[in-house]
Chimera marker file (.cmm) of the C-alpha trace (Angstrom):
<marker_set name="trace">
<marker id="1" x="110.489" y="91.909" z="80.838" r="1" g="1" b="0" radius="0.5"/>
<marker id="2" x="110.603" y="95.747" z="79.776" r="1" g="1" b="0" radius="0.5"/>
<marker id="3" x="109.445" y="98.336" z="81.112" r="1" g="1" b="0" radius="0.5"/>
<marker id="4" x="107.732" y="101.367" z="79.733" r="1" g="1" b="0" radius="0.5"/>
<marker id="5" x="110.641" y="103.977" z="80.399" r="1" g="1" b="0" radius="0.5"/>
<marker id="6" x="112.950" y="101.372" z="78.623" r="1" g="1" b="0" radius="0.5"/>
<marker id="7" x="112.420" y="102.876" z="75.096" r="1" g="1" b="0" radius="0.5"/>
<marker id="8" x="115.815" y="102.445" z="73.406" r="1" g="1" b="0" radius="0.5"/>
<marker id="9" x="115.205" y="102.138" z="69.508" r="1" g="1" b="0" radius="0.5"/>
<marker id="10" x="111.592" y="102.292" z="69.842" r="1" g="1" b="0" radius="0.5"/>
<marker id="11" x="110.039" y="105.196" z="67.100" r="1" g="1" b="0" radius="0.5"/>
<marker id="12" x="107.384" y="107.538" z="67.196" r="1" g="1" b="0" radius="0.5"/>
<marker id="13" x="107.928" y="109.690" z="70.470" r="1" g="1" b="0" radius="0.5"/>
<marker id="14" x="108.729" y="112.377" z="68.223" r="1" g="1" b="0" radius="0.5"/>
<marker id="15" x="111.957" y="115.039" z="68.086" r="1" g="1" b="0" radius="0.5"/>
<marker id="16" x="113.449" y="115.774" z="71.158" r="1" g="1" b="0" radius="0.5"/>
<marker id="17" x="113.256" y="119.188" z="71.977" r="1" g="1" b="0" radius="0.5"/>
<marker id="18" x="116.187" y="121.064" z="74.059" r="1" g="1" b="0" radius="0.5"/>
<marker id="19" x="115.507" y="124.712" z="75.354" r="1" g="1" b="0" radius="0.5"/>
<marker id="20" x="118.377" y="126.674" z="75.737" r="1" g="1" b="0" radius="0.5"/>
<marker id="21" x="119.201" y="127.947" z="78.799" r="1" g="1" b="0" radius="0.5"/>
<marker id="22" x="116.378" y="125.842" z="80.260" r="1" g="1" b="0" radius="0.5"/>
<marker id="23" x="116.260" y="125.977" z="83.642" r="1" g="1" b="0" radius="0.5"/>
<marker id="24" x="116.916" y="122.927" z="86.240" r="1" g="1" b="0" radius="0.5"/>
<marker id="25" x="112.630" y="123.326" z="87.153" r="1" g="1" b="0" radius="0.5"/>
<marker id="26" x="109.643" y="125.426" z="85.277" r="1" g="1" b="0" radius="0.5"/>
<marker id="27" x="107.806" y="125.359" z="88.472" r="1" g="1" b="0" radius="0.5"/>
<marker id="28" x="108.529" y="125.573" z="92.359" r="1" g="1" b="0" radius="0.5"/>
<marker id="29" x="106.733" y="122.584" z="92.941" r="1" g="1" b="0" radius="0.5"/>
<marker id="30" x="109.019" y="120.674" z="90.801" r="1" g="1" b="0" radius="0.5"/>
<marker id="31" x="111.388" y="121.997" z="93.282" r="1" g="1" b="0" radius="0.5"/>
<marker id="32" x="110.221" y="120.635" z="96.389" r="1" g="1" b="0" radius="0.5"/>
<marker id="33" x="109.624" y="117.607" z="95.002" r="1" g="1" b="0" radius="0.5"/>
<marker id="34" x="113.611" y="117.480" z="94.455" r="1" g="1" b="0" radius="0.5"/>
<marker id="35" x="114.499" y="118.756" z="98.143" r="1" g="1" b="0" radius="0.5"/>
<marker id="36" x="111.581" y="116.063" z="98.997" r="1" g="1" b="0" radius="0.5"/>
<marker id="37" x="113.303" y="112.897" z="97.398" r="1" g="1" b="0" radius="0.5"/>
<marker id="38" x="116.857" y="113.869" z="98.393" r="1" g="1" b="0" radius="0.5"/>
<marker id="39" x="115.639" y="114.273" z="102.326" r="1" g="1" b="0" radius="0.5"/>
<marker id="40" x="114.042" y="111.413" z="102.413" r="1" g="1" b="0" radius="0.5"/>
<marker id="41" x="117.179" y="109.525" z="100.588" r="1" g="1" b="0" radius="0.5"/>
<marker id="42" x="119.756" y="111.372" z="102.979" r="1" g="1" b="0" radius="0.5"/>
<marker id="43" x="117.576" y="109.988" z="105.723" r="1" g="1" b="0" radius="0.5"/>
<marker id="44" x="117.125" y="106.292" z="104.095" r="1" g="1" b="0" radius="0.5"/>
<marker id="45" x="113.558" y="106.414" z="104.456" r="1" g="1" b="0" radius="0.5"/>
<marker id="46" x="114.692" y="104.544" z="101.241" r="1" g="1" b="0" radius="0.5"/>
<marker id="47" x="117.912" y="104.046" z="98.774" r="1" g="1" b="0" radius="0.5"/>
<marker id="48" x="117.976" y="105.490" z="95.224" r="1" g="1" b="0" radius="0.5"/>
<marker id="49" x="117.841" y="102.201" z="93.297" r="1" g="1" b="0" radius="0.5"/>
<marker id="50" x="114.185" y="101.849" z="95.218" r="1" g="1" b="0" radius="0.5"/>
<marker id="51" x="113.273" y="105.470" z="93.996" r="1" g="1" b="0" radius="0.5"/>
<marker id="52" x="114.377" y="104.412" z="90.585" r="1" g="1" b="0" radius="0.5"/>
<marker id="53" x="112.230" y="101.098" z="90.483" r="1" g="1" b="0" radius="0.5"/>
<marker id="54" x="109.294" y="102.967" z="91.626" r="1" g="1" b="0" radius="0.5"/>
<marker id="55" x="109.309" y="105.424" z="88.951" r="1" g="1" b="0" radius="0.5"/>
<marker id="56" x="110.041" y="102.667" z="86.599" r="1" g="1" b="0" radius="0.5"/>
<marker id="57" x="106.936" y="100.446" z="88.104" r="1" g="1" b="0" radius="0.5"/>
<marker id="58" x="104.163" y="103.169" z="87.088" r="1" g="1" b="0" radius="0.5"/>
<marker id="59" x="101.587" y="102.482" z="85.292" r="1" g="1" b="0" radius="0.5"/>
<marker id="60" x="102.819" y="102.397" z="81.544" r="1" g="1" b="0" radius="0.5"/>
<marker id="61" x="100.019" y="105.202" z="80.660" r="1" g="1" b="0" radius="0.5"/>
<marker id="62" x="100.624" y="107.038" z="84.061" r="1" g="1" b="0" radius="0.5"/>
<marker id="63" x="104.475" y="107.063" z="83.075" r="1" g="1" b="0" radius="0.5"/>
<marker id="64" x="103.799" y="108.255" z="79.946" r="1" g="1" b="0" radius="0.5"/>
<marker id="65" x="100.899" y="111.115" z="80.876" r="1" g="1" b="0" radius="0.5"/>
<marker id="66" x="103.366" y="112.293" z="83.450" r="1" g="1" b="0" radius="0.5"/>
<marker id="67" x="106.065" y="114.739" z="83.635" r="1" g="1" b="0" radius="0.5"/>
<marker id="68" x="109.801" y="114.269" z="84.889" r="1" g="1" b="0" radius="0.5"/>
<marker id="69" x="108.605" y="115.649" z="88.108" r="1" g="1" b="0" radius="0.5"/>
<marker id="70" x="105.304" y="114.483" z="88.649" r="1" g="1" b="0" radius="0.5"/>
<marker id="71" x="107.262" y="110.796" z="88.271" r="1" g="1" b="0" radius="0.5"/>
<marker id="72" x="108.741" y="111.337" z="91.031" r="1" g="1" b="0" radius="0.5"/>
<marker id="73" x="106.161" y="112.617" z="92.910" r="1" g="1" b="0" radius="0.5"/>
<marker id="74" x="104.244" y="109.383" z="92.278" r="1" g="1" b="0" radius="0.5"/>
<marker id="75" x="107.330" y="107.208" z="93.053" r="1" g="1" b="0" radius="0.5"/>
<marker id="76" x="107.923" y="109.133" z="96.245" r="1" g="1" b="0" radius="0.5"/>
<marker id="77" x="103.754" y="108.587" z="97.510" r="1" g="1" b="0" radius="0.5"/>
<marker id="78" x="104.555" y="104.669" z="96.501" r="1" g="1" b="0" radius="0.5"/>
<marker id="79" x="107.727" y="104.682" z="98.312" r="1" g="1" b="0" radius="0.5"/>
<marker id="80" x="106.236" y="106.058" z="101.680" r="1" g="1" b="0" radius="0.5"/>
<marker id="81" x="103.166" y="103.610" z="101.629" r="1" g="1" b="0" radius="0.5"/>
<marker id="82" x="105.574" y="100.981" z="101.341" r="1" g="1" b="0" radius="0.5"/>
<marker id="83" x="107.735" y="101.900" z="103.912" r="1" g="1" b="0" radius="0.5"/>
<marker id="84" x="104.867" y="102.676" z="106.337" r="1" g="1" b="0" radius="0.5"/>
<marker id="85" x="105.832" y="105.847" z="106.730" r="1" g="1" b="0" radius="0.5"/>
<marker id="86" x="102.656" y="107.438" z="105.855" r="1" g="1" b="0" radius="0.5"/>
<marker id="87" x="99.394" y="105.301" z="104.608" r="1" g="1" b="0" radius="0.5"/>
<marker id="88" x="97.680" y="106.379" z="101.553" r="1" g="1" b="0" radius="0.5"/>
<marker id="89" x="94.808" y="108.168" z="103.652" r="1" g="1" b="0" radius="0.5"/>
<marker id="90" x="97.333" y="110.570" z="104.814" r="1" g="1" b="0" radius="0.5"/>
<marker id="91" x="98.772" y="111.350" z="101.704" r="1" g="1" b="0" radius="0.5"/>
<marker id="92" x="94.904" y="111.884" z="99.759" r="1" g="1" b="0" radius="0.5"/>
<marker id="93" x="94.354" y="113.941" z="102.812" r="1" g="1" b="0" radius="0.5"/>
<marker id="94" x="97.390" y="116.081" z="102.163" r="1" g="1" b="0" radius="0.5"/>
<marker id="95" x="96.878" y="116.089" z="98.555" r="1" g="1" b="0" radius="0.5"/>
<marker id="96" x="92.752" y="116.856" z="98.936" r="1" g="1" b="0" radius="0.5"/>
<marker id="97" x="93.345" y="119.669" z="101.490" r="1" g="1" b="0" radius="0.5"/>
<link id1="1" id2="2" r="1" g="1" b="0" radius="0.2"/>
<link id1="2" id2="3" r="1" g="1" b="0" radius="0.2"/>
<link id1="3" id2="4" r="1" g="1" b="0" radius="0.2"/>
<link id1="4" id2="5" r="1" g="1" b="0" radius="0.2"/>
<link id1="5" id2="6" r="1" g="1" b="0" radius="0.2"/>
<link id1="6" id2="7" r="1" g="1" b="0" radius="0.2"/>
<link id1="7" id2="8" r="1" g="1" b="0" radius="0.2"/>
<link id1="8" id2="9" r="1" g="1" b="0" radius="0.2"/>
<link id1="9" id2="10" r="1" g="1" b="0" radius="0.2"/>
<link id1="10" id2="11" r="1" g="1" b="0" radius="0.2"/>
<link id1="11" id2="12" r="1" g="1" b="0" radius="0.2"/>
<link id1="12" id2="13" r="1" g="1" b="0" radius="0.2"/>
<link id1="13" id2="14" r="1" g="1" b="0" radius="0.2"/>
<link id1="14" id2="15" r="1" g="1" b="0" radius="0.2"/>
<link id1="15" id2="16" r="1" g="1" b="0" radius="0.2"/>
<link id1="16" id2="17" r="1" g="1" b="0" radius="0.2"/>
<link id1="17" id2="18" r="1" g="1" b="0" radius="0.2"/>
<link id1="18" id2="19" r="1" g="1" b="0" radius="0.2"/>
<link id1="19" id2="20" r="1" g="1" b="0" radius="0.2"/>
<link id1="20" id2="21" r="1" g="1" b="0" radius="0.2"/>
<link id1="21" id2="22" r="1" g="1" b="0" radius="0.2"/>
<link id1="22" id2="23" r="1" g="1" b="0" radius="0.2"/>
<link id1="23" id2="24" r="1" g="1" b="0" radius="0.2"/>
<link id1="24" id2="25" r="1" g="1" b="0" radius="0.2"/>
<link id1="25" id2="26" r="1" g="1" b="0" radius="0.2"/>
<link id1="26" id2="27" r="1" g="1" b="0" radius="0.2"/>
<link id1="27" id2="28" r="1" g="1" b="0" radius="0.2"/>
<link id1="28" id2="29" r="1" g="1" b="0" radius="0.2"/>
<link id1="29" id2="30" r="1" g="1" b="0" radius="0.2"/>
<link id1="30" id2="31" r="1" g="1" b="0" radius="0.2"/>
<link id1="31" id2="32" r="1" g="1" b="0" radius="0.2"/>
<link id1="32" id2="33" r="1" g="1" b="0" radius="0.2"/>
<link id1="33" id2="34" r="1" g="1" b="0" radius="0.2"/>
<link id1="34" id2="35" r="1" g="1" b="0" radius="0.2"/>
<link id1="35" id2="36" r="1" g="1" b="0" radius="0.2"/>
<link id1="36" id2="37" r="1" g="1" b="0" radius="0.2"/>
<link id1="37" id2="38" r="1" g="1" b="0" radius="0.2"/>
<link id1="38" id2="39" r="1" g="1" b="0" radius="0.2"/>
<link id1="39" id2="40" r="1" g="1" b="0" radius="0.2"/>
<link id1="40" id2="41" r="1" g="1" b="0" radius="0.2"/>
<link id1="41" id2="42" r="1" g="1" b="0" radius="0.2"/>
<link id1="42" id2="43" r="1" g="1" b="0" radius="0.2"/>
<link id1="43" id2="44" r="1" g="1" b="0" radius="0.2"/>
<link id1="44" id2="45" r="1" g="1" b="0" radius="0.2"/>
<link id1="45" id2="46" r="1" g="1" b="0" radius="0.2"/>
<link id1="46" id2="47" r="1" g="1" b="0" radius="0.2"/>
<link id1="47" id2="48" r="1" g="1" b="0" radius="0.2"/>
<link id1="48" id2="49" r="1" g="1" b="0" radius="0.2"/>
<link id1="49" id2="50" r="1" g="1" b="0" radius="0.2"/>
<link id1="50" id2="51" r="1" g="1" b="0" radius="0.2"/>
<link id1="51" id2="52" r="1" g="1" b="0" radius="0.2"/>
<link id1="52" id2="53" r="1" g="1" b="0" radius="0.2"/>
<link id1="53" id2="54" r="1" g="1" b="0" radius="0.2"/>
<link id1="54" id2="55" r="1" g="1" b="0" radius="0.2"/>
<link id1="55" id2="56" r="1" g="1" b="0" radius="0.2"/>
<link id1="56" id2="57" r="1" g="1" b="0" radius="0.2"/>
<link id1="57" id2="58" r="1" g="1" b="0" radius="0.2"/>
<link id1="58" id2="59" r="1" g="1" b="0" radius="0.2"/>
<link id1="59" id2="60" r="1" g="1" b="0" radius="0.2"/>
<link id1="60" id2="61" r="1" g="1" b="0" radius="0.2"/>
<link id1="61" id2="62" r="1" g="1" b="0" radius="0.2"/>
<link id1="62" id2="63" r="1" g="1" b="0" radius="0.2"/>
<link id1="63" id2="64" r="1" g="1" b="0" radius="0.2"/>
<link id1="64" id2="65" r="1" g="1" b="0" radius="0.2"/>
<link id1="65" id2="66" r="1" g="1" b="0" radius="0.2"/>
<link id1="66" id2="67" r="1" g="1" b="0" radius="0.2"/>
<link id1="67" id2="68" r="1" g="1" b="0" radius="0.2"/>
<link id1="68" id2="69" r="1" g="1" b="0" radius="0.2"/>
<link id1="69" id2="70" r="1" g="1" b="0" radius="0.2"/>
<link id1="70" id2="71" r="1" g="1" b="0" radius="0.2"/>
<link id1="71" id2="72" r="1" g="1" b="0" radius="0.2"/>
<link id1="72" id2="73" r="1" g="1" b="0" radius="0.2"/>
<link id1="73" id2="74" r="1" g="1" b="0" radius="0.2"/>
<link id1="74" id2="75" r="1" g="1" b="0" radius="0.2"/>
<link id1="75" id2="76" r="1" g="1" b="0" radius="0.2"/>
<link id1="76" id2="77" r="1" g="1" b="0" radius="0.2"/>
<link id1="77" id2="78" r="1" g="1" b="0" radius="0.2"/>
<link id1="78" id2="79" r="1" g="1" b="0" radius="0.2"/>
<link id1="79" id2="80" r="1" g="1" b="0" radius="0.2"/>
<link id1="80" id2="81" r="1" g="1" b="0" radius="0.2"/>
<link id1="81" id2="82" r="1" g="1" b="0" radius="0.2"/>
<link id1="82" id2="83" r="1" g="1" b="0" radius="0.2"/>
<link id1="83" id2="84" r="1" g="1" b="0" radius="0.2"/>
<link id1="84" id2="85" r="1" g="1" b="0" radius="0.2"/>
<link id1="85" id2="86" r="1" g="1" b="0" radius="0.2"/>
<link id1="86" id2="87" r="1" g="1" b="0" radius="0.2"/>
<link id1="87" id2="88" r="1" g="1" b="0" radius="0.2"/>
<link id1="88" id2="89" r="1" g="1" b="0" radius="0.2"/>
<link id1="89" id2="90" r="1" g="1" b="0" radius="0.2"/>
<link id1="90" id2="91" r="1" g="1" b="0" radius="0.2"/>
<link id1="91" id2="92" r="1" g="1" b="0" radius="0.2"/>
<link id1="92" id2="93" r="1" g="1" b="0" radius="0.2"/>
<link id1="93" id2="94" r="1" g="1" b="0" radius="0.2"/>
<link id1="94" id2="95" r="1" g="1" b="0" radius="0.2"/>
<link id1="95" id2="96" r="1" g="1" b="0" radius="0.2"/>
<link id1="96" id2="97" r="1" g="1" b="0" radius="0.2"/>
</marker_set>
């Protein structure tokens, strides 16, 4: 069964567009996120091929309304549920407030 980022030969997603010079994040969220996942993989709260499936397990319209970063934003929430590190309270209460 495929999943919705497994879009080799599939049309219609349009050109792909390369900036030049773009740099590695447009935003210092999409920063933090980054430091986020590679703490919590340096501490093996969980192991890269989970943070991979998780991104890949969205929602096919979630995946595709979402941005590199805000993937794995989602994929890190769904990985700390999981884990029981945090319950999904906590995290609307950090996200609300």
């Amino acid at each position: 069964m495929s999943r919705i980022n497994d879009v080799g030969g599939v049309q219609g997603f349009g050109e792909l567009v390369v900036e030049q010079d773009e740099p590695p994040f447009h935003a210092d969220w999409e920063a933090h996120v980054f430091a986020l996942n590679t703490a919590l993989l340096r501490k093996r709260i969980y192991h890269l091929d989970e943070f991979r499936d998780a991104v890949e397990r969205l929602p096919p319209a979630q995946y595709l309304a979402a941005s590199y970063y805000e993937r794995w934003y989602l994929a890190i929430r769904t990985l700390l549920v999981e884990k029981g590190v945090l319950d999904a309270e906590e995290l609307d209460d950090v996200h609300d407030g």
